[in-house]
C-alpha positions in Angstrom: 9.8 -11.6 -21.0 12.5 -13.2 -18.6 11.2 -17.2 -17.6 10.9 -18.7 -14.7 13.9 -20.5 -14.6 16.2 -17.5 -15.8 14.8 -15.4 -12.7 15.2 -18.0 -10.0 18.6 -18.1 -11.1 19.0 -14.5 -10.9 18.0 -14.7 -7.5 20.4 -17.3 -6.2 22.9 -15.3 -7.8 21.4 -12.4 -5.4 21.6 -14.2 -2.3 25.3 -15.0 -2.9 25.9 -11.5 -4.2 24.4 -10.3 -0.9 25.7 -12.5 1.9 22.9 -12.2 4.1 22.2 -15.6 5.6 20.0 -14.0 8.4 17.1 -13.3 5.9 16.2 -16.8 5.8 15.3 -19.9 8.3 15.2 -22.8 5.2 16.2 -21.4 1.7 14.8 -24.0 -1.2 17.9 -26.3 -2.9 17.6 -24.2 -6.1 17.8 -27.3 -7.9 14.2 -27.8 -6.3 13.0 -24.2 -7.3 14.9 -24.6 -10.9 12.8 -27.7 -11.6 9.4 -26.0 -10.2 10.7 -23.0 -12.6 10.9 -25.2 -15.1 7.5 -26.7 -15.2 6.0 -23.3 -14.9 7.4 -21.9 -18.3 6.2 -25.7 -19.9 2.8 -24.5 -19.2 3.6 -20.9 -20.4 4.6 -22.2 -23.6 1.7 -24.2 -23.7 -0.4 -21.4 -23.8 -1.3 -21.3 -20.1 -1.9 -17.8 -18.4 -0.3 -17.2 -15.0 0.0 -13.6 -14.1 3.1 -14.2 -11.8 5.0 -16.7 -14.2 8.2 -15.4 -14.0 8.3 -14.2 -10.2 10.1 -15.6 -7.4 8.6 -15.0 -3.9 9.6 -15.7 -0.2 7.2 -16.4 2.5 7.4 -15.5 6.6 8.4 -18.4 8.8 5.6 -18.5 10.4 3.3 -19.8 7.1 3.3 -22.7 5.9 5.0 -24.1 2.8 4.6 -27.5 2.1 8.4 -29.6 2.4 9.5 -27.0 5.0 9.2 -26.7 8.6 6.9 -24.0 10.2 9.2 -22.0 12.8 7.9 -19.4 13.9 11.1 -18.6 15.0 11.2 -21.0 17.2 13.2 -24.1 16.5 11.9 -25.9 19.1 8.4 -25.1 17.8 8.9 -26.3 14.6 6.3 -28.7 12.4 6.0 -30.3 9.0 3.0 -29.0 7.3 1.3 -31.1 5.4 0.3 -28.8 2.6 0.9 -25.0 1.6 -1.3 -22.3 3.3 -3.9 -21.3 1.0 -2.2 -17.9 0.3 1.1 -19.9 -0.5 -0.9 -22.1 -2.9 -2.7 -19.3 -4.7 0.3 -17.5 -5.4 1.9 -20.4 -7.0 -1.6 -21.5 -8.4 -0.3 -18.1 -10.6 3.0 -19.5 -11.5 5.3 -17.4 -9.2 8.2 -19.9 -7.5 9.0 -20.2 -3.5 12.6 -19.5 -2.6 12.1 -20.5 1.3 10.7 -19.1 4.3 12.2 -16.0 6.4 13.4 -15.0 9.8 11.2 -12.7 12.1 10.4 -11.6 15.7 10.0 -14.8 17.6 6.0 -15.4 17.4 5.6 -12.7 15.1 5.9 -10.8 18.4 7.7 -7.3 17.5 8.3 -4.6 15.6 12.0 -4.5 15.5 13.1 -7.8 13.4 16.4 -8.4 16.3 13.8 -10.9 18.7 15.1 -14.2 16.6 17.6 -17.0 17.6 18.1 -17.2 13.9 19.8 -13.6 14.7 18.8 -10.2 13.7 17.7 -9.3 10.3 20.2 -6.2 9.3 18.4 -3.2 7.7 18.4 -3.4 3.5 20.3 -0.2 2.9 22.1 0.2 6.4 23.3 -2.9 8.4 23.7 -0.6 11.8 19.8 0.1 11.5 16.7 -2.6 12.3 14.9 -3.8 9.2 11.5 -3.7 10.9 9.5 -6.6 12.0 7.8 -9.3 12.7 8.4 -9.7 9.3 11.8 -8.4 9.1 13.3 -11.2 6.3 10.4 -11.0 3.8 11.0 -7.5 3.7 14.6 -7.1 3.2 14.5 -10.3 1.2 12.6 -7.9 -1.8 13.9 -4.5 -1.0 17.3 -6.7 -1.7 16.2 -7.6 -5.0 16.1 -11.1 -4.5 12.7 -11.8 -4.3 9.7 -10.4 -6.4 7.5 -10.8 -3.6 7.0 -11.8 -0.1 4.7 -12.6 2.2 4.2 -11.5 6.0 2.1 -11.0 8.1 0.5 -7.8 10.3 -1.4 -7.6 13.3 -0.1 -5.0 14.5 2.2 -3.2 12.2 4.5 -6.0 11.2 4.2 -5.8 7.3 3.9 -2.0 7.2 6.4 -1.2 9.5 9.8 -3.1 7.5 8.0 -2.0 4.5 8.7 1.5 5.3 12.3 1.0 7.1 13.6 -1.1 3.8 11.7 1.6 0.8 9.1 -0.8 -0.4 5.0 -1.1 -0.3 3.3 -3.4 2.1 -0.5 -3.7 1.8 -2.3 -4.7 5.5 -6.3 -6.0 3.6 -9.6 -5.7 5.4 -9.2 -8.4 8.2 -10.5 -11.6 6.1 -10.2 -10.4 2.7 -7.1 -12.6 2.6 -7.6 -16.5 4.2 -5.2 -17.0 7.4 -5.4 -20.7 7.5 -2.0 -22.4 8.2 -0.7 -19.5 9.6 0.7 -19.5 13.5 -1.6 -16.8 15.0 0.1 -14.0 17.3 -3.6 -13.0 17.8 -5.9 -14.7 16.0 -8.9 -12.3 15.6 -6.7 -9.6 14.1 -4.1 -11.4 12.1 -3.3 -10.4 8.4 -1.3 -11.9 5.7 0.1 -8.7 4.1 2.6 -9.2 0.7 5.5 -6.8 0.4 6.7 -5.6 -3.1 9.0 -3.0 -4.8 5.9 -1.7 -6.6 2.1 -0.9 -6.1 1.2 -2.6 -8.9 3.4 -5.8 -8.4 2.1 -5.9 -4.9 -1.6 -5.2 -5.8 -1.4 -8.2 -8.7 -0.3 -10.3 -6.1 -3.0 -9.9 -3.2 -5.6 -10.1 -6.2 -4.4 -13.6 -6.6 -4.5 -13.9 -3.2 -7.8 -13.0 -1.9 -11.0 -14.9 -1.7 -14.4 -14.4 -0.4 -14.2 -12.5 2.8 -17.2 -14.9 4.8 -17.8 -11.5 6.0 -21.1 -9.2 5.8 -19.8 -6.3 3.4 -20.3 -3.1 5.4 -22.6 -0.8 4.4 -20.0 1.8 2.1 -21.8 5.1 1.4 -21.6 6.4 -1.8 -19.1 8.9 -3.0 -19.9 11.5 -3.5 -17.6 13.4 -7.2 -14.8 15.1 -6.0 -11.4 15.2 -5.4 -9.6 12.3 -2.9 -10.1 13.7 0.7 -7.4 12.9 2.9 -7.4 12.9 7.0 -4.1 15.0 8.3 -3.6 15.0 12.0 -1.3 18.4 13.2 2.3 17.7 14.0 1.1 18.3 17.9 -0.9 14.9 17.6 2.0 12.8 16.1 4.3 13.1 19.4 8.0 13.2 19.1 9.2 12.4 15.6 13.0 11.6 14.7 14.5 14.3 13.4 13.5 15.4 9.7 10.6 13.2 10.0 8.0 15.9 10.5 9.0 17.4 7.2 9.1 14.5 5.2 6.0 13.7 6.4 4.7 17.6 5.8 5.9 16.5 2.1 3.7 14.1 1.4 0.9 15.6 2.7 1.7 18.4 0.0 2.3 15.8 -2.8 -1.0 14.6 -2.1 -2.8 17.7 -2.2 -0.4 18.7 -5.0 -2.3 15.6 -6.7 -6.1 17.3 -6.3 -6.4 15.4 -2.6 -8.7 17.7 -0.6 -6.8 17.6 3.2 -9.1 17.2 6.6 -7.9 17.7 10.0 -8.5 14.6 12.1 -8.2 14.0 16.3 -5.7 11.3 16.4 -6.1 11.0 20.0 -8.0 7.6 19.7 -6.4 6.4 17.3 -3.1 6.5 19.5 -4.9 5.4 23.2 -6.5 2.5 20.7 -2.7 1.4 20.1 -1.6 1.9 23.5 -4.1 -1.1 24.9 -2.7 -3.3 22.2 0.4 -4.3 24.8 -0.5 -2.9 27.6 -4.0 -4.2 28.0 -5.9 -7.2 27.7 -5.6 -7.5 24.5 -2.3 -9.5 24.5 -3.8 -12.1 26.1 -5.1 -13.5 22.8 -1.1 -14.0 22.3 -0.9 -16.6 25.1 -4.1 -18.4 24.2 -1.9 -18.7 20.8 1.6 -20.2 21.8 1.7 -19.5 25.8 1.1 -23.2 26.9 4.0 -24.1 24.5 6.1 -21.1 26.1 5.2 -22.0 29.8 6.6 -26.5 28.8 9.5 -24.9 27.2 10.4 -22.3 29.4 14.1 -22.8 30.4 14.9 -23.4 26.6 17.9 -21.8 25.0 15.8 -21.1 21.5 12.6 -18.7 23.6 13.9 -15.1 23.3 13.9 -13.6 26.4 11.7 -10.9 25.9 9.0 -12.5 23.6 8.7 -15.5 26.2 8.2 -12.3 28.5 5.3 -10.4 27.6 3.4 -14.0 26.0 4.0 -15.5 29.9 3.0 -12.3 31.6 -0.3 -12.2 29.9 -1.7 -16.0 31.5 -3.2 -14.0 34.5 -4.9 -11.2 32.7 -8.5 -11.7 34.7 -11.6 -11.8 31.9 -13.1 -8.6 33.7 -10.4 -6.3 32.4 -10.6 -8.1 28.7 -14.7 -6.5 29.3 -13.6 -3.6 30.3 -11.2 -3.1 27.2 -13.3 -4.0 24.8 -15.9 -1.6 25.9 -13.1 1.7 26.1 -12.1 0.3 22.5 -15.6 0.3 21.0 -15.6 3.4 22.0 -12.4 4.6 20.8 -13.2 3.4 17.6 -16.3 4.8 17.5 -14.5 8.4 17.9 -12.4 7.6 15.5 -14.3 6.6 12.6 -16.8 9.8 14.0 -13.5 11.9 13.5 -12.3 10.5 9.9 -15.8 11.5 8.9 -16.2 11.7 4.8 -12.3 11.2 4.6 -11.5 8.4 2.1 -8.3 7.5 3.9 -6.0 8.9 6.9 -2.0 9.7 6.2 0.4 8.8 8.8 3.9 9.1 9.4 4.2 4.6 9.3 6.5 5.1 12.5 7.8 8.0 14.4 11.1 7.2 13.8 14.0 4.9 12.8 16.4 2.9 15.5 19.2 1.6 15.2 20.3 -2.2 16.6 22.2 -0.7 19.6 19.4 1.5 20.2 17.0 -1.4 20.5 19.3 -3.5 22.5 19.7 -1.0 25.3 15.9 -0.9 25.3 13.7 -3.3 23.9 10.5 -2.9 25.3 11.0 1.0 24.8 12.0 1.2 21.1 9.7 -1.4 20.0 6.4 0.4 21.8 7.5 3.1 19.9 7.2 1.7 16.4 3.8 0.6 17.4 2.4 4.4 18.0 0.6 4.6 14.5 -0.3 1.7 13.8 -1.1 -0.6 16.5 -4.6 0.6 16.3 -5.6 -0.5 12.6 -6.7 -4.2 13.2 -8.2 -3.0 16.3 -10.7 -0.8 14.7 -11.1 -3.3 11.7 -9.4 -0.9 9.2 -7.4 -1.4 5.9 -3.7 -0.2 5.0 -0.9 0.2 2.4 2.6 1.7 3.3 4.5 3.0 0.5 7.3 5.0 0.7 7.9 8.7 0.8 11.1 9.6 0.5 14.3 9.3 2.6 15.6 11.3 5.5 19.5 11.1 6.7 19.7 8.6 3.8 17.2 6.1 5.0 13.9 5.3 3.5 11.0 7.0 5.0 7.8 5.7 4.8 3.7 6.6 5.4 0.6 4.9 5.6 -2.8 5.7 4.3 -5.5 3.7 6.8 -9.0 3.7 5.2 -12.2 2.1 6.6 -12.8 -1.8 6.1 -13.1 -2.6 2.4 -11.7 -0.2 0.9 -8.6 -1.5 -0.2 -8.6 -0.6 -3.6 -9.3 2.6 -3.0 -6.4 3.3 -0.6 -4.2 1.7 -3.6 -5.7 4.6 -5.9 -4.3 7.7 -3.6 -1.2 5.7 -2.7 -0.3 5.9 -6.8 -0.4 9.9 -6.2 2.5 9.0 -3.4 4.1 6.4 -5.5 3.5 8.6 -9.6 3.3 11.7 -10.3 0.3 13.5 -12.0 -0.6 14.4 -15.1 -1.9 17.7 -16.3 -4.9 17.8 -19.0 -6.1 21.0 -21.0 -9.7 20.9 -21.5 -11.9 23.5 -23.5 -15.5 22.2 -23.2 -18.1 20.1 -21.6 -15.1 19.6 -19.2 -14.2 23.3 -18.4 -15.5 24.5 -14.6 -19.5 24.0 -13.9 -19.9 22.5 -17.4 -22.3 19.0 -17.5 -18.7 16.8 -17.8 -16.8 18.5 -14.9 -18.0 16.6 -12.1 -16.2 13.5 -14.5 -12.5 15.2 -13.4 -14.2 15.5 -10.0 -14.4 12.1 -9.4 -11.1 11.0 -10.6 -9.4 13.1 -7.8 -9.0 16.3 -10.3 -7.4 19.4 -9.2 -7.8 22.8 -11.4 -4.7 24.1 -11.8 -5.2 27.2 -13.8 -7.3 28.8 -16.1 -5.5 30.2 -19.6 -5.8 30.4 -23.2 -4.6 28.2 -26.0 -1.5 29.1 -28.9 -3.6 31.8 -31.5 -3.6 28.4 -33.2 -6.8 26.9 -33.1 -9.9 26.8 -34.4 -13.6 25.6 -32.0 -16.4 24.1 -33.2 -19.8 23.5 -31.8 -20.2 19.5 -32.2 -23.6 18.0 -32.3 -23.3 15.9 -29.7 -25.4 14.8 -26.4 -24.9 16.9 -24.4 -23.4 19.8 -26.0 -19.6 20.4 -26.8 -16.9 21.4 -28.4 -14.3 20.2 -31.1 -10.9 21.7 -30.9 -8.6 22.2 -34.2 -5.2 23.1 -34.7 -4.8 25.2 -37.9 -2.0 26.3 -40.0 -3.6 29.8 -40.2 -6.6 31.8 -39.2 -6.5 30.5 -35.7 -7.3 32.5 -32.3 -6.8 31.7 -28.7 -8.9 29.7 -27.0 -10.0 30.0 -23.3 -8.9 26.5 -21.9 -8.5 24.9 -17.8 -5.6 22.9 -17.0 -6.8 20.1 -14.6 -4.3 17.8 -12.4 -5.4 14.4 -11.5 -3.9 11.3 -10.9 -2.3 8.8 -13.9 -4.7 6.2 -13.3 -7.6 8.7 -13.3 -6.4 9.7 -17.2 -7.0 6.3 -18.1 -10.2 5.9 -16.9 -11.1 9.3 -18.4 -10.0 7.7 -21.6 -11.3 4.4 -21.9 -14.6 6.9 -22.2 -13.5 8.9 -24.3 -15.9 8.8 -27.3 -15.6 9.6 -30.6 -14.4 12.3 -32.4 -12.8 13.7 -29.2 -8.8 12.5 -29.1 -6.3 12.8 -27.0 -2.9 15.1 -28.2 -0.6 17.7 -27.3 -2.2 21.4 -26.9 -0.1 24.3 -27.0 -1.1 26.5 -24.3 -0.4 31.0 -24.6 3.0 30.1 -22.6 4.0 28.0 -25.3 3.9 24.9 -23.1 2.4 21.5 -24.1 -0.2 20.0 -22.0 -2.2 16.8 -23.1 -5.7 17.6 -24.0 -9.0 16.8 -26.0 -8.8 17.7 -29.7 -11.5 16.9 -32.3 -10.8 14.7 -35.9 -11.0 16.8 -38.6 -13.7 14.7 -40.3 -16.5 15.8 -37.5 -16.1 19.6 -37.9 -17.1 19.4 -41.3 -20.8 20.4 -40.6 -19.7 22.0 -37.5 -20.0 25.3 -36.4 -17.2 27.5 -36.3 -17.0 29.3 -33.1 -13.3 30.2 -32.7 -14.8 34.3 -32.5 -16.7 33.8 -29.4 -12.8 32.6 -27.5 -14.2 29.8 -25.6 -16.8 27.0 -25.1 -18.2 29.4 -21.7 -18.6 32.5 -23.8 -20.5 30.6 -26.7 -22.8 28.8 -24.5 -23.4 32.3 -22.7 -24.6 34.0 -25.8 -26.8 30.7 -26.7 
């Protein structure tokens, strides 16, 4: 295992390897991050768990670290916070190391990552391209490979949007899963703190560290019912004007999913795209200016206030309380046709953006290109949902990315089907209890299975009828005197093998099953020692035919 020290080493070396000084608005001496390195692999050795000893992690300018100045963006704005946000403390409560804080959108106002006096923040794998925003250096800081882990934040797409545009995952929680104390609001009832990393896994351990009690009523989840993953899929029609090649990577992953036992539902999209429209363009953005618009309005004729964030926070002072009624009346109504349209669906795919522009492209049209970005998922903190972008490919050599948006609370659960994006499946031959309308079916059912086919073993093996509760069968391998055995190959997720194992009870194993083809799929064999009072069934070809005659 590397230490601590050795990595944050590693990642200075990065940063110079790199050469991109725009990530970052104050980068840590690394004399200062050596010695807090240091001190974390003292406990390690003393026998201290940390689950992120060992990771380095950047954090958005506009949350506060502790010996650093909160931005925003802004240098004008600035302050000295007297103590780390909680999420900032938690994550080096579990031993991972601050670099420094990161550039962004002005405000955490945009989508683009260019709205900075700090300048823009360049795409990860092409300069000529925006990296995303608001929080545009935390992401290219770890699709760069200098940081382990960032954090961001997302009230409106900012942590999933540069998560797709740079190749990595971003996970937007349930508003309140994750504390947003001593962070500078953009709009205070739907902030986030999202956490950007090269892997699910990496990114999931660190928003476990990072969450708390919610201080929310739990909703009311219904039980799920077994079955496969069931995924909301709007037509092409609904998702507008895509770049080009977009519509069929996005096709792709639909397919991947369903190639991974996801059962695919239509879904109107129409209010989930009017919801994003009011973000901006309605009354909603006066929250912004109840934020940092009396701080705009003193500082008005100040070199540091990009022009076109000081725009649309000034603009929204004299938004009259009746339309603010008004829109919150059309959006509880939007949202209540939404969540009426996503029905039983355990989560929504989405293109993450329609498209991918470049810094020019922005510059000639600011407001334009950045509504844009917002099409898909302006809407999510609006109707209280949950989110993780991971990526889905590339198209014309830049990362292309999707979302899966899932009711509040259900975080884990969009991390699940996101691992069918981000792994592939795994096949399983089963011959029993397991096989179609057998008592242990529904078991693959709820673990997202998908049948695949239905064949025979290799004239190989020999079946026995265990006594076991309730019935089934034990599958041999022989030397001789074998015959084929009917058998079901099942897909389903990597996780949802796991599970099925930790189960798994003896004398059932798992091991390699030659299928007629001559193909090797995992499946359920039985040890030796159990078939010794057994009966031998191998005549009747299969667990079905056996029970039938019974």
């Amino acid at each position: 295992m590397i230490t601590a020290v050795e990595r944050v080493r590693g990642a200075y070396a990065r940063i110079a390897h790199v050469d991109r000084t725009e990530v970052w608005i104050c980068l840590r001496p690394q004399a200062d991050t050596e010695a807090d390195a240091a001190a974390i692999d003292a406990k390690v050795a003393a026998g201290g768990w940390l689950p992120l000893a060992g990771t380095v992690f950047s954090v958005k300018g506009n949350i506060d670290v502790a010996g650093l100045a909160t931005s925003a963006g802004c240098p004008s704005y600035a302050y000295e916070p007297d103590a780390d946000a909680p999420v900032v403390a938690r994550l080096k409560t579990a031993g991972a190391v601050v670099l420094g804080t990161t550039n962004l959108d002005q405000f955490a106002t945009g989508l683009v990552g260019t709205r900075s006096p700090y300048g823009a923040v360049r795409n990860a794998v092409d300069p000529e391209y925006v990296s995303g925003g608001s929080s545009s250096g935390s992401a290219v800081s770890v699709a760069l490979g200098i940081a382990d882990l960032a954090l961001g934040t997302d009230t409106a797409g900012s942590g999933r949007v540069p998560a797709a545009f740079n190749g990595i995952v971003g996970l937007k929680p349930t508003i309140g899963l994750v504390p947003t104390e001593g962070v500078v609001p953009a709009c205070a009832s739907l902030d986030c703190v999202t956490v950007f990393a090269r892997t699910l896994p990496e990114a999931e351990l660190a928003l476990s560290c990072m969450a708390a009690p919610s201080g929310r009523d739990l909703p009311s989840l219904e039980q799920r019912a077994p079955g496969p993953w069931r995924i909301a899929v709007p037509d092409r029609g609904q998702l507008g004007d895509l770049d080009k090649g977009w519509a069929e990577a996005f096709d792709a992953a639909a397919t991947r999913l369903a190639d991974a036992g996801a059962e695919l539902l239509p879904v109107d999209l129409a209010p989930f795209t009017e919801a994003a429209a009011m973000l901006y363009e309605g009354a909603f953005v006066a929250e912004r200016y109840t934020a940092v618009g009396a701080f705009i309005d003193a500082h008005k004729d100040s070199a540091d206030l990009d022009p076109t964030v000081a725009g649309i926070i000034s603009a929204a002072r004299d938004i009259p309380a009746r339309r603010l009624y008004a829109d919150q009346a059309k959006l509880e109504s939007l949202r209540s046709r939404a969540l009426a349209s996503l029905g039983d669906a355990d989560a929504l795919l989405l293109p993450t953006t329609p498209g991918h522009p470049t810094i020019a492209e922005v510059a000639t049209d600011p407001l334009g290109a950045n509504a844009r970005l917002g099409r898909f998922t302006n809407s999510t903190n609006l109707f209280d949902l949950a989110a993780v972008a991971v990526p889905a490919g590339e198209v014309n050599g830049l990362p292309f990315g999707v979302m899966l948006v899932g009711r509040a609370f259900t975080d884990q659960r969009l991390a699940r089907i996101a691992e069918a994006l981000t792994a592939p499946p795994l096949r399983l031959a089963v011959v029993g209890a397991h096989l179609s309308g057998q008592p242990l079916n529904g078991q693959l059912l709820a673990l997202g299975a998908r049948l695949v086919r239905t064949t025979t073993t290799a004239p190989a093996y020999r079946l026995y009828a265990l006594d076991t509760t309730p019935p089934k069968p034990g599958l041999v391998r022989t030397r001789e005197g074998g015959g084929a055995i009917e058998a079901e190959v099942w897909q389903l997720p990597a996780e949802g093998l796991g599970a099925l194992l930790s189960t798994l009870p003896r004398p059932m194993a798992l091991g390699s099953v030659e299928l007629a083809d001559g193909s090797l799929v995992p499946g359920f064999l039985c040890e030796p020692e159990a078939i010794k009072s057994a009966q031998d069934i191998t005549s009747y070809g299969g667990w079905r035919a056996y029970v039938a005659s019974s």
